[in-house]
ZAMARGU-4260 file (C-alpha; in steps of 0.2 Angstrom, whole numbers, plus 5000, padded with zeros to 4 digits):
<rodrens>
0) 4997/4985/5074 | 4989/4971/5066 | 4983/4970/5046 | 4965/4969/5053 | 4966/4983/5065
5) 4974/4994/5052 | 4960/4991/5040 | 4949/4992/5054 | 4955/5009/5056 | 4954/5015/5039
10) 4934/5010/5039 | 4930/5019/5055 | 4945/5033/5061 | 4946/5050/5051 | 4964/5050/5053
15) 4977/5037/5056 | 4983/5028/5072 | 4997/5037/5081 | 5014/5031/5081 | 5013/5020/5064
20) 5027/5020/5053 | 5027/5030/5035 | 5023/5014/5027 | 5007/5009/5037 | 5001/5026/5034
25) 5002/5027/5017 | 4994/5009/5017 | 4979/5015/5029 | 4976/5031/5017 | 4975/5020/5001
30) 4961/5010/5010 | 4953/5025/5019 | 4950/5029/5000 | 4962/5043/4999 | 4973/5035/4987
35) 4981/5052/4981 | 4986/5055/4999 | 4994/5039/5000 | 5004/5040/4982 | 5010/5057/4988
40) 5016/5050/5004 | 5024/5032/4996 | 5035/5043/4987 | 5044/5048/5003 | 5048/5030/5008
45) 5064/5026/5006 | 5070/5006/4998 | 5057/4995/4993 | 5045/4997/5005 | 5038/5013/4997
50) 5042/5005/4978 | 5031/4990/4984 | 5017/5003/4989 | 5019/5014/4974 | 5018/4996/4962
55) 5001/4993/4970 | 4995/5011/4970 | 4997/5009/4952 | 4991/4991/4951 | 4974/4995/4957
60) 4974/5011/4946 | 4972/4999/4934 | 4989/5007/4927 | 4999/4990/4924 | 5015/4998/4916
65) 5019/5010/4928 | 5015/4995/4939 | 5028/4984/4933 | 5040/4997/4935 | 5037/4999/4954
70) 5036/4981/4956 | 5053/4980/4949 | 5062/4992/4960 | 5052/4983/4973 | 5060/4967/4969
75) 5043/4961/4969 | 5037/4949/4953 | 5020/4956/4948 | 5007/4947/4957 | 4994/4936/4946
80) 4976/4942/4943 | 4970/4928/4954 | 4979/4938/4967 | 4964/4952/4973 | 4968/4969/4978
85) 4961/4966/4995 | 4974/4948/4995 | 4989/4961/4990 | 4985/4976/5002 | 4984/4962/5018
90) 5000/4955/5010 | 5009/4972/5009 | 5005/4976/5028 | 5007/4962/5035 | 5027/4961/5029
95) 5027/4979/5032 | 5023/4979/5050
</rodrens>
């Protein structure tokens, strides 16, 4: 499944895609708007994939500390504030898929 489909998805379907992975699931639920579904469900996700999702969970929170926490674990640098929520969440599916 492709970033844009996903997204797609998340604007028009009431639930997600069947047969995606934890990981696109929790990024389709956090676009769908249902951002504590998504948080509980990134917690599950093993590595730095789910540490990744969590660090910009928290990012677009607006919760920076926590954040940089995540984005540690993730291995991630924090990404600048020229880099837009939308920018981040096609940046994190598209490596995740």
């Amino acid at each position: 499944m492709t970033t844009a489909d996903l997204a797609r998805s998340a604007q028009t379907d009431d639930s997600p895609p069947a047969g995606i992975t934890s990981a696109q699931k929790a990024l389709w639920l956090v676009k769908a708007g249902r951002w504590h579904d998504s948080h509980e469900l990134c917690n599950d996700i093993p590595g730095t994939a789910g540490s990744w999702i969590h660090a910009y969970l928290h990012r677009e929170e607006g919760d920076l500390g926590n954040a940089s926490y995540w984005y540690h674990r993730a291995e991630k640098d924090i990404p600048s504030q020229n880099l837009s929520l939308e920018d981040e969440w096609a940046q994190i599916t598209s490596a995740l898929s």
